[in-house]
BATORKOL-391548 format. One record per residue (C-alpha): x, y, z. Coordinates in steps of 0.1 Angstrom, whole numbers, plus 5000, padded with zeros to 4 digits. Layout:
// residues N
XYZ;...
This chain:
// residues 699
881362604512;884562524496;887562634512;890962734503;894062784521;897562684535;897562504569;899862534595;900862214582;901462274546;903662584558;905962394575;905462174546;906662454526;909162634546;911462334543;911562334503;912462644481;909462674457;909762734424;906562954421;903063054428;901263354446;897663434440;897063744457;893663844471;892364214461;889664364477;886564234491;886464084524;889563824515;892663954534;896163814530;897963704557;901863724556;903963554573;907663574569;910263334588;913763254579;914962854579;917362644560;916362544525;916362224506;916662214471;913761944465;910562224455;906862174458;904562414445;901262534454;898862794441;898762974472;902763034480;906063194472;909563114482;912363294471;915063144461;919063244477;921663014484;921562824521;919563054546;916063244528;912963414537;910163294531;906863464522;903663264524;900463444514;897263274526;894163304517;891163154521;888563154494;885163084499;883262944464;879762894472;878162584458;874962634435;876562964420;874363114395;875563014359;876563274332;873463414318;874863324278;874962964290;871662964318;869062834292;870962554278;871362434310;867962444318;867762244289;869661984295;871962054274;874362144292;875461984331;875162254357;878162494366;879362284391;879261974373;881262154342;884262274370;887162104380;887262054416;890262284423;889462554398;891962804392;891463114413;891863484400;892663734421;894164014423;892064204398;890364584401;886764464405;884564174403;883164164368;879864124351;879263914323;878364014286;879664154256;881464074227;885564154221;886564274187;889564234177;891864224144;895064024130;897364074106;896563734084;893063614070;893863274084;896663274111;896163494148;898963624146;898163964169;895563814185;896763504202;896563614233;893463604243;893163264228;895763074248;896362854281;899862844291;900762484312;902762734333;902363094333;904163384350;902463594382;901463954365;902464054406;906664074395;906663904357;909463664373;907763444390;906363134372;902963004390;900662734383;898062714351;896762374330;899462254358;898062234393;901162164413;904762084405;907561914428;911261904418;913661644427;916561724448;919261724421;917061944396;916361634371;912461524379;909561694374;906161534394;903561734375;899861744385;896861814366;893661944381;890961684389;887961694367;889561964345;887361904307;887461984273;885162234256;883561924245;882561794280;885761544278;888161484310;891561634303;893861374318;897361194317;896161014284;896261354270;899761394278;901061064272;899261074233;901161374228;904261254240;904360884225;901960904195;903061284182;906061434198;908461074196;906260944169;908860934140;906360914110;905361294123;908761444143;912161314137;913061454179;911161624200;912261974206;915962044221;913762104260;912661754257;915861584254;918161824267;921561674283;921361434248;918761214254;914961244252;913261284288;911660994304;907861014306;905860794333;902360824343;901360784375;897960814373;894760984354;895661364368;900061284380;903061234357;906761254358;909461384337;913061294344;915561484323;919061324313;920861614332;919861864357;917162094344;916662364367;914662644345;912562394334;909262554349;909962864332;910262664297;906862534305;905262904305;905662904266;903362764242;904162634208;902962364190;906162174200;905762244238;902362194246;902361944267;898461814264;896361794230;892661594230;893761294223;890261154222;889861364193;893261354174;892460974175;890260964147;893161094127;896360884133;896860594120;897760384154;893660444162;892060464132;892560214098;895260394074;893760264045;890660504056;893260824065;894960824028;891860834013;890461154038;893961314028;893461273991;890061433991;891561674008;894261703987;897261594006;899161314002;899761124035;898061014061;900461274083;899761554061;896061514071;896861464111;898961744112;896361904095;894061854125;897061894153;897862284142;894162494144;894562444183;897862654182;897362944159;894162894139;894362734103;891962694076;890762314083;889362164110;889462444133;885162484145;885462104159;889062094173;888762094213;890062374232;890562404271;890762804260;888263084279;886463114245;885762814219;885662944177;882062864168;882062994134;884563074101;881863224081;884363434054;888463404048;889763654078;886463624100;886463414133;883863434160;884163274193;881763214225;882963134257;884262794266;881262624291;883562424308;886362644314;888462614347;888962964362;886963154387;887163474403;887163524440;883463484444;883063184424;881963314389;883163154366;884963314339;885263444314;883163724317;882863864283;880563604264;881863654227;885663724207;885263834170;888563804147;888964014119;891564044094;893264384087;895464404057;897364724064;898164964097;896065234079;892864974082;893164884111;893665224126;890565384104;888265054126;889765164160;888965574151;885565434139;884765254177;884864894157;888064724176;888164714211;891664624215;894764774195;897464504212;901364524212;901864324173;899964634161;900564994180;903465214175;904465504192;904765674159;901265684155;900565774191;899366124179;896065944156;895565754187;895266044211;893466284183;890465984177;890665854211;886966034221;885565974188;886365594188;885465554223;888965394235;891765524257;895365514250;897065314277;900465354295;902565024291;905964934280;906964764251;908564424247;908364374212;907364654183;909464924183;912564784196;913564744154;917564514157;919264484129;921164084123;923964174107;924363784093;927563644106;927463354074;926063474041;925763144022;926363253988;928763563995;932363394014;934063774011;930863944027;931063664054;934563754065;933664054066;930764034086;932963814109;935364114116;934064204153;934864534138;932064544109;928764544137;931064804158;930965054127;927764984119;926165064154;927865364158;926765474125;923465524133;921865894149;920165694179;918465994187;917466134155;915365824152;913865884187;912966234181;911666134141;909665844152;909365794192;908666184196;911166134223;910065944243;912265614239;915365514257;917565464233;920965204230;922264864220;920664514222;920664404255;918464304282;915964524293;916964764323;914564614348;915964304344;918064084367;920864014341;921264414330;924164654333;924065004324;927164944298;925864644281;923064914270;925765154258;927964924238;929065124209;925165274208;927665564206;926565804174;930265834161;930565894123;934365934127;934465614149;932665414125;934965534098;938365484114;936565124123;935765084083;939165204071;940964984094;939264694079;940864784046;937164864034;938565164010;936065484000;936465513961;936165863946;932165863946;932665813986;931565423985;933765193997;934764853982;935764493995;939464434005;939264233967;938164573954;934964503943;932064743954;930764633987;927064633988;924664524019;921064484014;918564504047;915764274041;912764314065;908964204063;907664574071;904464624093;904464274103;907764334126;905964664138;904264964119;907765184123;909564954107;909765074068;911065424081;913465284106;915165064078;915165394054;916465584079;919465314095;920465254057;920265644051;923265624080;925065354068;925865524030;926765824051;929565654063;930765454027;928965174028;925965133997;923265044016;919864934005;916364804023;913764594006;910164484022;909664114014;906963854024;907463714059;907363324045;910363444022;912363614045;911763344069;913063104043;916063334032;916863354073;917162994075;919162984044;922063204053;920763444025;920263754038;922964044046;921264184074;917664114087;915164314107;913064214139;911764344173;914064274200;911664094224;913263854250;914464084268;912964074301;913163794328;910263624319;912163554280;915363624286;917163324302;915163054283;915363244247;918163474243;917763364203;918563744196;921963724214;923963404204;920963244186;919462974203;915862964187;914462964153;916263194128;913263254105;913263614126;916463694134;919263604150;923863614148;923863294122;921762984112;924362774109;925662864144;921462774154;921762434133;924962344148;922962384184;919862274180;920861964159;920461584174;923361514157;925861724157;928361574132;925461494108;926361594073;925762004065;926362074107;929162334107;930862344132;930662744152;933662984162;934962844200;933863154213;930363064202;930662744216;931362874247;928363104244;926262814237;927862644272;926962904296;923562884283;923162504292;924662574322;922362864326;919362604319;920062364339;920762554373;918362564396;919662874420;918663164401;921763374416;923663134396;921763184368;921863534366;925963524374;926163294340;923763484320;925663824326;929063654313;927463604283;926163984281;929764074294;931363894266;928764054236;929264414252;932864394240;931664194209;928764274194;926964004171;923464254165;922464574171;920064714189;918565084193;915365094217;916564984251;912865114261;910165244246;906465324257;903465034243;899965284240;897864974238;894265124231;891364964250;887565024243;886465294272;884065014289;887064754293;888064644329;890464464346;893264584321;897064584329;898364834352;900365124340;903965044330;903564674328;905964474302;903764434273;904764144243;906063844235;907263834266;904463854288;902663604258;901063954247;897864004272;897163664285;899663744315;897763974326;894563754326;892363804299;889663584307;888863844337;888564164315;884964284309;882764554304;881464804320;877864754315;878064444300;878864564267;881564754243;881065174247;
């Protein structure tokens, strides 16, 4: 029997660092946590464990240790799906295919059964891009217990130096491929040298990797231990390290990628395999091979090795992908089983909300996730929820119908619409413009909280007036606002440009794709903004050309869900807020994002942002590299203080229900009321490889 637990000796071990994370907490059974809670002096060096919890305050804590001792018998039966092929030899046994510390799951309803096949659908025929979650292993992940606490994944065990700058990382021992391969430090240390600071693919690694100016020092200790020393303190590093991109993730099969790069394979042989597949460097054709093991792709994706709960096994039309469970996956549940239980994953594309709701009335999907439900339609789901065999759950959202609006700060081919839009004044009028709670009653039946962008109310950072910032439904306010500006109403009640020109402002948004409210929303916001003078228009355009327009400075104002917002997003990405990530989406300005994300920033086209942004930018590297989360929080709300005086977005759903729709069989689900999104990486937070069915099978 293999046994699991914290010693007397590890606590003491524990009690004299503040850990950055984990608790696995036992659920039923005959597995009983034991608390024990003590108070002591803290150090700030951290060591985490699977197994324990320290929360963090400034000199003198409590501590709270959870142990738990699991017993995983030896000789457990293997998954029917996979017992035959073991019996074959085709497969080693189960407990040849397990790592030797295997990730435990608790904390769940029930032990499951296996069986069954998940249907799901996405909104592209190639890309997953509502159904990623299922499909995903996060190095770090957060606890699904409080959604703040980051806990171990891919990443065994982490241990923080005392001044917040190195990271001793640990993978777990005899952790493998779908293929049967060993995931080790060479898998790490190819990703690092020969992709991420490889300059023929990436000119710099992303601003996380070489934050304080420099790029962070990799050394590798042995097959399963590695270290990461950062220029600067980096304090919220761990919670950087629950997101995966394909810039941040940390391992890739190297033994695989090999045959593609030309440090491992001749280059003479890789331009010829990217000219028959018409591309024109050897790069091209790597790159190719790097991206199906982020968010699918149309090459290379049925051989590219995944360390995933299910593997893609077949591609057979544009839009349809079909997965089987991953034999040598590295999770178990509190008796030993390994997981996942639910055998198969089907993908199918949906082009429109209308399809995919007539396959969910029909009993064809078996999830309806957060990319895809809208509590505009909650009355279809409740009318066909018996006829489709699903329930409606009760969740709330983190994503879809919180619609923002980026007014655009620098429009590059309008200078008099970008002084206007500079004018603290112009996002002032235009939030207070819009009937909040007509909107809630027209699409939300109600039942949204409504108010500006700002973090959500359950989190850490919020204040009840950073969600009422001019949220204020104030035609006369927005007016006086307007004619201060020297933004004049002409006889036809439209008003014109301080030059006298007609001033026209064009919402650009990628409809359903941001969330199936969305083409009524922008109707009814611009519906608000003519009321009070200004000749407002909205137009649905692809998502690759709004992304492009985004980055451009080309849009007038831009549409996206305000996710981010909780404390699992909010302090590493608060891109809606000052604009720190991506502006493809949305965010304040691109060139403000350029200006901070750039390795160099006096390198030609760099323009140089407002001081006050500046400063913005500041406090969220100070922010980052804390490692007291008190201090954190105290930074991060004098950024929120600042933009509740000085709006650079607006936002309208402060909260807003998610009724996610599960096939009736399903187990294991979220409970009621959790944070459903981008922030909680959609469902894998709440441990997907442990749902199953009832029965073995769909309803």
């Amino acid at each position: 029997m293999i046994k699991r637990e914290i010693s007397r000796r590890e606590f003491l071990k524990l009690s004299a660092t503040a850990a950055l994370g984990a608790i696995v907490t036992a659920c039923g059974g005959k597995i009983t946590p034991e608390v024990v809670k003590e108070t002591q002096i803290v150090k700030e060096t951290a060591i985490v464990k699977e197994t324990a919890i320290v929360k963090e305050t400034a000199i003198v804590k409590e501590t709270q240790i959870v142990k738990e001792t699991v017993e995983v018998p030896k000789g457990r039966a293997e998954p029917p799906m996979l017992a035959s092929k073991v019996a074959a030899g085709e497969l080693p046994p189960i407990d040849e295919r397990l790592p030797e510390d295997p990730l435990v799951v608790g904390g769940r309803d029930e032990i499951g059964v296996y069986g069954g096949e998940l249907r799901m659908t996405m909104f592209d025929p190639v890309w997953w891009v509502s159904a990623y979650d299922v499909v995903v292993e996060n190095v770090l992940r957060y606890s699904d217990k409080d959604c703040r606490t980051v806990v171990p994944n891919v990443f065994s065990s982490w241990e923080v130096s005392p001044d917040g700058t190195t990271y001793t990382i640990k993978l777990r021992k005899g952790m493998k491929w779908s293929t049967g391969d060993p995931i080790t430090t060479e898998d790490v240390r190819f990703w690092w040298e020969d992709h991420m600071t490889y300059k023929e693919i990436l000119s710099s690694p992303p601003w996380q990797l070489r934050f304080g100016g420099e790029n962070a020092k990799f050394e590798f200790l042995d097959d399963f231990t590695f270290k990461i020393t950062h220029k600067v303190p980096f304090g919220n590093f761990p919670a950087h390290c629950t997101r995966w991109n394909e810039d941040f993730m940390f391992i890739v099969p190297s033994k695989y990628l090999k045959q593609f790069h030309a440090k491992y394979t001749d280059k003479a042989k890789l331009e010829a395999a990217a000219k028959e597949a018409k591309l024109e460097t050897w790069v091209q054709y790597y790159n190719s091979k790097v991206t199906p093991g982020v968010w699918g792709g149309p090459t290379g994706i049925l051989d590219y090795p995944s360390n995933m709960a299910w593997h893609v096994v077949a591609n057979p039309s544009q839009g349809l992908y079909q997965w089987e469970r991953n034999p040598y996956y590295w999770k178990v549940d509190l008796t030993g089983n390994q997981l996942p239980y639910i055998d198969t994953v089907r993908f199918d594309y949906t082009a429109s909300t209308e399809t995919t709701k007539l396959k969910l009335a029909q009993g064809e999907a078996d999830i309806l996730g957060q990319h895809v439900v809208s509590m505009a339609d909650y009355p279809f789901y409740k009318e066909n929820a018996e006829k489709g065999k699903y329930v409606v759950g009760d969740y709330i959202s983190s994503m879809g119908d919180r619609v923002t609006f980026f007014t655009r700060h620098t429009v590059a081919d309008d200078p008099g619409l970008t002084e206007i839009a500079r004018d603290p004044r112009w996002v002032q009028a235009l939030s207070m413009a819009i009937d909040r709670e007509e909107i809630n009653q027209s699409l939300f039946y109600g039942t949204a909280r409504m108010g500006a962008l700002s973090p959500m109310p359950a989190s850490k950072y919020y204040k009840p007036e950073y969600g009422t910032a001019f949220a204020e439904y104030s035609k006369d306010k927005a007016n006086k606002l307007l004619d201060d500006m020297g933004l004049k109403k002409g006889a036809d009640g439209m008003r014109t440009r301080p030059d006298g020109s007609p001033l026209k402002y064009n919402i650009e948004n990628c409809g359903i794709r941001v969330g199936p409210c969305v083409p009524k929303f922008c109707e009814m916001v611009s519906g608000y903004w003519r009321e009070v003078g200004i000749d407002a228009t909205s137009k649905e355009i692809l998502e690759s050309l709004y992304g492009e327009r985004m980055t451009n400075s080309l849009v007038h104002c831009g549409v996206w869900h305000a996710d981010r917002c909780t404390d699992m997003l909010l302090h590493i990405e608060p891109q809606w807020f000052i604009g720190t990530g991506d502006p493809q989406q949305g965010n304040p300005d691109a060139t403000w994002t350029a200006w901070y994300r750039a390795p160099d920033r006096t390198a030609p086209g760099i323009v140089e942002p407002p001081e006050e942004i500046k400063k913005l930018f500041s406090t969220f590297d100070q922010m980052t590299s804390v490692v007291d989360e008190n201090e954190r929080v105290r930074l991060g709300q004098t950024i929120f203080d600042w933009l509740a005086k000085t709006p650079l977005s607006i936002g309208n759903v402060l909260e807003c229900p998610a009724p996610l729709c599960f096939n009736k069989n399903l187990r294991n689900l979220p409970k009621a009321k959790s944070y459903i999104g981008w922030d909680s990486y959609g469902l894998f937070t709440y441990h997907p490889e442990a749902f199953f069915f009832e029965g073995g099978q769909h309803a």
